[in-house]
N, C-alpha and C positions, 0 to 999 in steps of 0.2 A: 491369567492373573487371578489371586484371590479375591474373596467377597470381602475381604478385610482390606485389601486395596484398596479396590477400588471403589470403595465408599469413603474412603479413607482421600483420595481424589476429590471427589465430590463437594466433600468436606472444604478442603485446599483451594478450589478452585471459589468456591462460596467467600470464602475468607479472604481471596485478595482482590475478590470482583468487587468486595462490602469496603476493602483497606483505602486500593487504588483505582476503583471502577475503570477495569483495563478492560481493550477491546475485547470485543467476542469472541473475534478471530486468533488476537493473543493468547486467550484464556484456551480455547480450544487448541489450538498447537503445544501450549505448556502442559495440557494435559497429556497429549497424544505420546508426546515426549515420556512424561513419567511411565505414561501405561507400557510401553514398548519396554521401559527400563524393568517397571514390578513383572512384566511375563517375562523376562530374562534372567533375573532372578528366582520366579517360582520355577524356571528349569532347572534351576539349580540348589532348590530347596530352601529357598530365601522369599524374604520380604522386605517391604518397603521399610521399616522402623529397624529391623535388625541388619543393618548396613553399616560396614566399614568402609575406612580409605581403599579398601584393598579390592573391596567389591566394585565401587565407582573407578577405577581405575582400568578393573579389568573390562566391565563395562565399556569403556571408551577403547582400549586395545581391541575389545571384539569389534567394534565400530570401525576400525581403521582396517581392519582384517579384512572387509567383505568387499567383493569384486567391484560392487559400485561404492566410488569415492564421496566420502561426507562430505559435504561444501563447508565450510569454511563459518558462513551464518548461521547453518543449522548445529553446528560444532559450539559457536556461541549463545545459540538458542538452548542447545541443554543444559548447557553450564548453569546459567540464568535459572532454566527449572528447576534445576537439581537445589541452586543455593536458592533461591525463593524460597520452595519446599522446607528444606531441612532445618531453613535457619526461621519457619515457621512450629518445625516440630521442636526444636529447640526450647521456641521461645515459648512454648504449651507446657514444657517439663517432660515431653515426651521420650526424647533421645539425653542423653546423657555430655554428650560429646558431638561437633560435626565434623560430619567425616569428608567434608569437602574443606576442608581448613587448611592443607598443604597441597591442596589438587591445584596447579594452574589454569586459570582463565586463559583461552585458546585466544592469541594477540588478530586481530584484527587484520583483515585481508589487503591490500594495496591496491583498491580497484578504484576505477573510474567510474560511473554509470554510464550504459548505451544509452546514447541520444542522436536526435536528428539533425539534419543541417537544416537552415531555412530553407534552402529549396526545396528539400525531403517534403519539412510538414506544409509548402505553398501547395506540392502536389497531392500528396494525403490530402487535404482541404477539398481542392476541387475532384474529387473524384468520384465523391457519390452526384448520383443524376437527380438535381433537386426539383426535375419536373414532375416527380413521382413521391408523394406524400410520403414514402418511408426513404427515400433519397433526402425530403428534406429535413424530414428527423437526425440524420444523420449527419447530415454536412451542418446540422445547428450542435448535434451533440457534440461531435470534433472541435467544431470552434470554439466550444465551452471548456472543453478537456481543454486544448490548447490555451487558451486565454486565460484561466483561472490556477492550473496543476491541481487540480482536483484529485485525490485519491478517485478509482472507480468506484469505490463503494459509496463515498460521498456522492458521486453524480449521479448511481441508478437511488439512491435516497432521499434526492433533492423531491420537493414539494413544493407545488406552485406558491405558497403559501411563504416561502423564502426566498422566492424571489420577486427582487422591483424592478423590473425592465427601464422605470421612469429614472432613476437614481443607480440605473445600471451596478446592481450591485447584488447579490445573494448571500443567505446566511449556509453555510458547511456545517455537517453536523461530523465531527471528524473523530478520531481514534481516545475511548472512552468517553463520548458523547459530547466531548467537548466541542463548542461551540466558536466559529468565527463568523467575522464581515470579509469577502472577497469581492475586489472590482471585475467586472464583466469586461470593460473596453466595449467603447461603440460598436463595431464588426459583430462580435459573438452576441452584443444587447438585439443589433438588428436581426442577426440572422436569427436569432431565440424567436422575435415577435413573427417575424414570418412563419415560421414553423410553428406557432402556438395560434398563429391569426386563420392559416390556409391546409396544413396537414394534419394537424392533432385529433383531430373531432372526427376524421374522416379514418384515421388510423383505430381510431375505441369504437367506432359504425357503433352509435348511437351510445354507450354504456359509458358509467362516470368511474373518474379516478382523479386523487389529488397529488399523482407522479407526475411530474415534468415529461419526461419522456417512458413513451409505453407501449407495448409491443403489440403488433396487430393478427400475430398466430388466433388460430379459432380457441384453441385450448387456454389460452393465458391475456383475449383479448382482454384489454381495459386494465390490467397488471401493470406496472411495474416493467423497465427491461429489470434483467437480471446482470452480474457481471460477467458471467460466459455470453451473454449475446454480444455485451459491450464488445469482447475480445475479438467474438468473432466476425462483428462486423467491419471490427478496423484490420483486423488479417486481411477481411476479403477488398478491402479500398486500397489499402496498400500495395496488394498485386496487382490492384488495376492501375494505382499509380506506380507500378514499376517499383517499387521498393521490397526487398531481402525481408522476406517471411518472416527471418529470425532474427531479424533487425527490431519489428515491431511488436509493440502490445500496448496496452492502455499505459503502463507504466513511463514507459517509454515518452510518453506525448509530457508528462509529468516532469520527467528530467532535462524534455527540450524544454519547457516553459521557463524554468530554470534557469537552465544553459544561458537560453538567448537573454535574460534579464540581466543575466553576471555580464554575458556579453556586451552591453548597449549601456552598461556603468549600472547599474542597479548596487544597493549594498546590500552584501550579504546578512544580515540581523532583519532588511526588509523582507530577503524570499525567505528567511525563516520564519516569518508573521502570517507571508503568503501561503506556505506549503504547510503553516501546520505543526510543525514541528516542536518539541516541548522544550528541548535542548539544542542549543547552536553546535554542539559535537554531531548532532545528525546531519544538520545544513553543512556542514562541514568537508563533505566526502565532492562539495564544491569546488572547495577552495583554488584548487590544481586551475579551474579557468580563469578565477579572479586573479590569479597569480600571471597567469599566459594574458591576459587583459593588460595589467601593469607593464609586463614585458614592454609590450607592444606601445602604450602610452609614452615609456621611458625612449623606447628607441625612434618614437616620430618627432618626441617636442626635444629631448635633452640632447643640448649640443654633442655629449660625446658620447649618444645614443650610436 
């Protein structure tokens, strides 16, 4: 990639962190995206400003080309960077024309999210050993993931300082720093105080920090976990509770938290308040249970159920 690129990124990415203070993690992927596109163009004697329909297109052909298949998100994910982008250089005076103006936005995938049954996350639950100060870090952090749908990066960012155990409730610092209230539920409020009353202190052996939960390695005591710890700790619960490796991850506890509220009558506008979400089209990729919910309602009460 050229020096005119990718400062030219730089630039891009400054301007819509300043527009729409998008996450980190967003902004970092839309980069990643563009820079893969300007090195595939400077193979080709090209750059980011001197693009056509014809470049972006073949762009996308070379994408479909390659032995491993694009997913379907990240197919939606460039789109997004490409028009972000262009219809910022546009609107600079930079580009003349955009050349994504008859490119089609790749339609939307038909998927479900993997989730657990109750039974899954009763076992997940108990299966770290809470007689052991990072067993009960753990069975308090699960009950939080579960209880709340906490994005992981929310939960390794939580500071004691956001939460009220008395008022069972914590503040989420969530995707572009936006701020909510989420309820704890008594269970996750108790198990929190156990684990912040009988494990914590013993976990940071002597050293302070203002993370909720924190990891007791020599190298990173008194830190922060991280969100590959998070991952990897609920991989390794899940196989002691018998549950498909490739069934779980932190996400996952997110989309049961979900599930079972559409399940148990919840309305869907409430778990979009709860999970976070800016637009009810993201809560949305729910709906298929709220629907199999009413099914179910229709065929117990109505007579010609």
């Amino acid at each position: 990639m050229k020096e005119a690129d990718a400062a030219l990124l730089d630039e891009f990415a400054d301007a819509l962190w300043l527009a729409d203070g998008l996450a980190k993690n967003t902004l970092a992927a839309y980069r990643s995206d563009l820079a893969l596109f300007a090195k595939w163009l400077t193979a080709r004697g090209g750059n980011l400003v001197a693009v056509a329909e014809a470049d972006i297109n073949g762009y996308l052909a070379h994408l479909h080309a390659r032995p491993e298949r694009i997913k379907a998100s990240s197919q939606r994910r460039l789109h997004s960077a490409l028009r972000r982008f262009y219809g910022w250089l546009l609107d600079l005076g930079r580009i003349a024309a955009d050349p994504l103006l008859n490119v089609e936005r790749p339609g939307a995938a038909s998927r479900f999210p993997k989730t657990l049954s109750e039974k899954n996350v009763e076992d997940l639950l108990a299966a770290p050993d809470v007689s052991a100060p990072l067993g009960l870090r753990d069975r308090a952090l699960l009950e939080l993931l579960y209880a709340t749908g906490l994005r992981v990066s929310e939960l390794v960012g939580l500071k004691l300082f956001e939460l009220s155990l008395d008022d069972q409730v914590l503040r989420a610092t969530g995707k572009g720093d936006k701020q909510r209230l989420v309820p704890l539920g008594e269970v996750a409020a108790d198990w929190l105080a156990r684990y912040l009353a009988q494990a914590r202190q013993a976990i940071l052996k002597g050293r302070s920090s203002d993370h909720v939960f924190v990891t007791g390695r020599s190298r990173n005591a008194g830190e922060g976990m991280t969100r590959q710890m998070v991952w990897t700790l609920i991989k390794k619960h899940a196989q002691t509770a018998g549950i498909p490796g490739a069934k779980i991850s932190p996400h996952v506890l997110r989309h049961a938290f979900a599930t079972h509220l559409l399940n148990h009558g919840a309305d869907l506008r409430v778990v979009q308040l709860l999970l976070g979400h800016a637009d009810i089209s993201t809560t949305q990729v729910y709906t298929h249970v709220a629907r199999e919910r009413l099914k179910q309602l229709h065929r117990h009460h109505h007579p010609r159920g």
